[in-house]
matplotlib code that plots the C-alpha trace (Angstrom):
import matplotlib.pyplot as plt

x = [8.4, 7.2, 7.2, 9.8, 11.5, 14.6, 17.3, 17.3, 13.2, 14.1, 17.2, 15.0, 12.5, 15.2, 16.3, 20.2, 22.1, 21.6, 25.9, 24.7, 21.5, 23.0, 26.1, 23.4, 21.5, 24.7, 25.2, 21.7, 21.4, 24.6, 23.9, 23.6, 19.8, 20.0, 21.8, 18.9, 16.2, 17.2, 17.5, 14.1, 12.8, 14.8, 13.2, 10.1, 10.5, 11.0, 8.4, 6.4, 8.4, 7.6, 3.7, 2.6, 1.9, 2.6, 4.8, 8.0, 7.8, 5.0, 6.5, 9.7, 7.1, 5.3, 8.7, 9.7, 12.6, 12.5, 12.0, 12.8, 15.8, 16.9, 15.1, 17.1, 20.2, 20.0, 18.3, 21.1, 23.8, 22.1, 20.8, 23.0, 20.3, 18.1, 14.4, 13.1, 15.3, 14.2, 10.8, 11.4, 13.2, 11.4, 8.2, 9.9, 11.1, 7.0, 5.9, 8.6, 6.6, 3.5]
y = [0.0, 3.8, 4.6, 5.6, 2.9, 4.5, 2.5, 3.9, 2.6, -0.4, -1.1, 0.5, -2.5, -5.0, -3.6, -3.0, -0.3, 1.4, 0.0, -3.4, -3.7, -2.8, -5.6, -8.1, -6.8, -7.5, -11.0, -12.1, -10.5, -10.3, -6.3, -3.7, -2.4, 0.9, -1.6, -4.3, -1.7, -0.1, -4.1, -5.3, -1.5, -2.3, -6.0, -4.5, -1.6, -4.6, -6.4, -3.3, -2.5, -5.8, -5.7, -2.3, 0.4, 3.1, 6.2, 5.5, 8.6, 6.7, 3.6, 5.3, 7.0, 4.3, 2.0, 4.5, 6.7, 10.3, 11.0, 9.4, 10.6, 8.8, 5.6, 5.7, 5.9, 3.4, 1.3, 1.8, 1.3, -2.4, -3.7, -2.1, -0.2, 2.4, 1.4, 2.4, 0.0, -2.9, -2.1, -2.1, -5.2, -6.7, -6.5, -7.6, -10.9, -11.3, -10.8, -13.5, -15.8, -15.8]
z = [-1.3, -0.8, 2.8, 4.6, 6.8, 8.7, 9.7, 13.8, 13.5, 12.5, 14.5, 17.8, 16.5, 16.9, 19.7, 18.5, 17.6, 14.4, 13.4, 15.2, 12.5, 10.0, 10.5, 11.3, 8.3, 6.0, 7.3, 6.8, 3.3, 2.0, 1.0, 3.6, 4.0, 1.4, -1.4, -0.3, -0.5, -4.1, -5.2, -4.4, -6.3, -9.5, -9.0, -8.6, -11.4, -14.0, -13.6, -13.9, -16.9, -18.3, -17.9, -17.6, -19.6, -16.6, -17.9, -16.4, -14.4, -12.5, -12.4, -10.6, -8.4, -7.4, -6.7, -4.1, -6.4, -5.8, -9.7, -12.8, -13.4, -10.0, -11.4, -14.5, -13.2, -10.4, -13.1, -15.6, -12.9, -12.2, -15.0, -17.9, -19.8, -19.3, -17.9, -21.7, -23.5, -20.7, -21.8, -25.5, -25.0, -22.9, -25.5, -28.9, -26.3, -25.9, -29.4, -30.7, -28.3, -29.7]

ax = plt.figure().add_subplot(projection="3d")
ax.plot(x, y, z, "-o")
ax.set_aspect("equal")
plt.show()
């Protein structure tokens, strides 16, 4: 999720064109690669949310956002809250469980 995957690496890889991989890329997925990418970090950002206690600084950090203030919105754009109120949520749904 961190390291830096360019699109001309990936497409060289494949051995099409950067416009070619990314049409290909579409089709397969439905989502071009950047939209793909920033899906499977908010995926990854909630299920850090839901069972860590990482700052979310750090849990921006470590799913590959530039700062937390790029987490949040991307976060809050996607899931319709802030990564805070996921959290907060997300542990009064688990302490009505037990």
């Amino acid at each position: 999720m961190t390291d830096e995957l360019s699109l001309p690496l990936l497409a060289r890889e494949c051995e099409l064109s950067v416009a070619q991989f990314s049409r290909a890329f579409k089709r397969s997925t439905g989502l071009p690669p950047y939209q793909f990418l920033l899906e499977r970090r908010v995926e990854h950002a909630k299920q850090l949310l839901r069972s860590s206690e990482l700052p979310l600084a750090d849990v921006a950090i470590s799913c590959g956002f530039a700062d937390q203030s790029h987490f949040t919105k991307v976060f809050r754009r996607r899931i319709g809250q802030s990564p805070g109120s996921f959290r907060a949520e997300a542990r009064s749904s688990r302490g009505l469980r037990r």
